[in-house]
C-alpha positions in Angstrom: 11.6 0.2 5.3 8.8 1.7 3.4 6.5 -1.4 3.8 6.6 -1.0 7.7 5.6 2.4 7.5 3.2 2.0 4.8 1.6 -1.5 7.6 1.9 1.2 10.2 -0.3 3.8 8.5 -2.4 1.0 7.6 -3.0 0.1 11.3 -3.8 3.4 12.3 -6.4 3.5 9.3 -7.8 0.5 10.5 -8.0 1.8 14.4 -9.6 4.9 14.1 -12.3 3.2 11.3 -13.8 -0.4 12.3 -15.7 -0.6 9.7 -12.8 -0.8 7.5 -11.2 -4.1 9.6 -8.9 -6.2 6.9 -6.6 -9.4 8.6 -3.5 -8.1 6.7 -0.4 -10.9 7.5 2.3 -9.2 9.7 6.2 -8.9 8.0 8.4 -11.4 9.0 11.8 -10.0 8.2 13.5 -7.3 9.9 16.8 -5.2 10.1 19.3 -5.2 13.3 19.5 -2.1 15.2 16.4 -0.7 13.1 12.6 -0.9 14.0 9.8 -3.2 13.4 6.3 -3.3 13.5 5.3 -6.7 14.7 1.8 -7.3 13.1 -1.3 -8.9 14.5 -5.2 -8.0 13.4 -8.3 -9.9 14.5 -11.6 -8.5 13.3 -15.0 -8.9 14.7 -17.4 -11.1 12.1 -20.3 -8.5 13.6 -18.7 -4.8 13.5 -22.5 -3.8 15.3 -21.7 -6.1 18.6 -20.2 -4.0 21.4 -17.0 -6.3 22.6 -13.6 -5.8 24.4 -10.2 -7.6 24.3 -6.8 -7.6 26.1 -3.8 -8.3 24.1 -0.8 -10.7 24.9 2.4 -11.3 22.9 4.4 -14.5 23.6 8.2 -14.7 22.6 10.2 -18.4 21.4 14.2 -17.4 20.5 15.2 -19.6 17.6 16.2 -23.1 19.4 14.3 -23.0 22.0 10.9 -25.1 22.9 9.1 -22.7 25.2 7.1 -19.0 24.9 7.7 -16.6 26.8 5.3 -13.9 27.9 6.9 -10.7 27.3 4.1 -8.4 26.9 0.0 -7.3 27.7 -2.4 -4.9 26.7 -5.3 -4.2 28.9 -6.8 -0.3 27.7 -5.0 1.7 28.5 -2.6 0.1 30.5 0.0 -1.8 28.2 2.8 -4.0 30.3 6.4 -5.2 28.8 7.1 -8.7 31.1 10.4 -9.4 30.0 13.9 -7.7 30.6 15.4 -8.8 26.9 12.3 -6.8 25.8 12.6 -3.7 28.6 11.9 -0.2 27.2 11.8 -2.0 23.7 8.2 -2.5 22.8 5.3 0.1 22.1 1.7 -0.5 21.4 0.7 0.7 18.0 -2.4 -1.3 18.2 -6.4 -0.2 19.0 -7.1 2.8 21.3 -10.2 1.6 22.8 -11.0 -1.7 24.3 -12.3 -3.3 21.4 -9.1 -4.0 19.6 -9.2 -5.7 16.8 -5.3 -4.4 16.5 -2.8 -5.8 18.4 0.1 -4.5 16.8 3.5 -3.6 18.8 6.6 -2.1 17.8 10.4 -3.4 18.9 12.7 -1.1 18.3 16.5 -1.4 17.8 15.8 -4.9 16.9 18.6 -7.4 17.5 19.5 -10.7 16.3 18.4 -12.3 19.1 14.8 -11.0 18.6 15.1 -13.8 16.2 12.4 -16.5 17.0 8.6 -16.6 16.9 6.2 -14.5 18.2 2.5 -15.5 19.2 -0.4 -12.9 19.9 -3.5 -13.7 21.9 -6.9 -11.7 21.9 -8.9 -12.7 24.4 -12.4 -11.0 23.2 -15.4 -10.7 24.7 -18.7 -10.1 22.8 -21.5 -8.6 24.6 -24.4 -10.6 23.0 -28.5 -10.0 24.4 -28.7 -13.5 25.9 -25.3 -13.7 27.2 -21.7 -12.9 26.6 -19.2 -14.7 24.6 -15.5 -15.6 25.3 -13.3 -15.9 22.4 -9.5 -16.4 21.5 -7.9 -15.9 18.7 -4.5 -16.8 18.3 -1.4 -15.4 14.9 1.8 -16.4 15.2 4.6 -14.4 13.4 8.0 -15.9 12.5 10.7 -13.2 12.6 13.7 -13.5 11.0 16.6 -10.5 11.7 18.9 -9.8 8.7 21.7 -7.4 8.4 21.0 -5.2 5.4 17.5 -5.4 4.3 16.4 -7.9 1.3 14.8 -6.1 -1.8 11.1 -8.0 -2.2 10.5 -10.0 -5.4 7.5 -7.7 -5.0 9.3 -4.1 -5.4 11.8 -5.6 -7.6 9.0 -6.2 -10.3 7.2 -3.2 -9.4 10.5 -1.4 -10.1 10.7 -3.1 -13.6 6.7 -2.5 -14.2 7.2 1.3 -13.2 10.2 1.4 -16.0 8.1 -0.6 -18.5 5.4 1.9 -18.1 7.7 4.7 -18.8 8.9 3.6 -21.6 5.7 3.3 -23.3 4.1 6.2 -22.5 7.3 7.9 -24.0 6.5 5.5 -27.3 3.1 6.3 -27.1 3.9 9.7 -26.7 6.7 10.0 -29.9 3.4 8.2 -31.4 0.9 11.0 -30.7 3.5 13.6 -31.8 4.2 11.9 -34.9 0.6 11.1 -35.9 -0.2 15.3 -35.0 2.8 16.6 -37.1 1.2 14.2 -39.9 -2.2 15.0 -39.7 -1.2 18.8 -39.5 1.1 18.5 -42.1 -1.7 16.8 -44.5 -3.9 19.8 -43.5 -1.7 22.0 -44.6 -0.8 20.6 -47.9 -4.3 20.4 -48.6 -5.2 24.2 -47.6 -2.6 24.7 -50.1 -4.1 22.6 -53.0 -7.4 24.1 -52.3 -6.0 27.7 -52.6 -4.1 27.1 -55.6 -7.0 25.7 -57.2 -8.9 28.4 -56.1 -6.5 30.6 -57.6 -6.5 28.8 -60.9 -10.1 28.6 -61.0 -10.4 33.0 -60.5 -7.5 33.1 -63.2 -9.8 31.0 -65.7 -12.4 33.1 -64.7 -10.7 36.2 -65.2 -9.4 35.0 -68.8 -12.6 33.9 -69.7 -13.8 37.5 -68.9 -11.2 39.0 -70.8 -11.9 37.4 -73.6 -15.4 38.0 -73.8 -14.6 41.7 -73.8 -12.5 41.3 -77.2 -15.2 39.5 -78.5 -17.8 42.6 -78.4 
């Protein structure tokens, strides 16, 4: 699953650099028995206000009306609060207490993992005149699939990629064709130029001639 990795990479980015914060959506389909990266980013509208946050992920199984709270993040202590979810979950999120990434990782994913999942920052700015409570809430709906669903995304930039070669290979039959032209043309005219060079000394040598059996 390149695109979790790739999200992945992209979270650590975003950890160790602030400044670079960007809300990207989380994936919403995943593979049984592999992993998957369960995304959830909340960025600060002021990057300059110190802040801190604690992190906690809700779980509703696919029928069901209620969430249940399976896991929470308070640096550096991170908690898993349910037994379906025991030993299964990692935080792959902020490594400071002002997350703006909550991100966690289920591994060996099931079919019963199948359901949605909430997560909560509870943030608090410290402001001059006093301090600010906020929550944010992103909600995730996971689906679990047996084989893995090519996206519309890598189909076309599959046929792009092949597009692309093609005409570079036409534009590159192109820039071959035009050189051996142009070099050709070059060469023809060297040619004329030295044969009429060559006719031109024979004249002159003629006319030279001549004028000797004249005198």
């Amino acid at each position: 699953m390149m695109c979790h990795f790739l999200l992945f990479v992209f979270s650590l980015f975003v950890s160790s650099c602030h400044a670079g914060c960007s809300e990207v959506e989380s994936l919403t389909e995943a593979v049984a028995t592999k992993g998957f990266l369960l995304g959830c980013i909340s960025c600060k509208r002021r990057e300059e206000v110190p802040a801190q946050a604690t992190i906690d992920w809700h779980f509703k199984p696919l029928g069901e009306e209620e969430f249940r709270h399976i896991f929470h993040y308070d640096h550096p202590s991170a908690a898993i609060l349910h037994e379906d979810f025991s030993g299964r979950l990692e935080w792959h999120g902020t490594l400071n207490s002002d997350i703006q990434i909550g991100s966690v990782y289920i591994d060996s994913v099931t079919f019963n993992d199948t359901g949605t999942y909430r997560c909560t920052f509870h943030r608090t700015l410290f402001l001059p005149s006093s301090d600010e409570h906020i929550i944010v809430e992103k909600e995730v709906e996971l689906s679990v699939v047996a084989v893995a669903n090519r996206e519309l995304t890598a189909v076309i930039s599959e046929i792009m990629m092949y597009v692309l070669i093609v005409v570079l290979q036409l534009w590159l039959i192109g820039v071959l064709f035009y050189c051996y032209k142009k070099i050709s043309d070059e060469q023809e005219a060297r040619e004329a130029r030295q044969a009429l060079k060559a006719q031109a000394a024979l004249l002159e040598s003629k006319d030279n001639c001549d004028g000797v059996q004249l005198e």
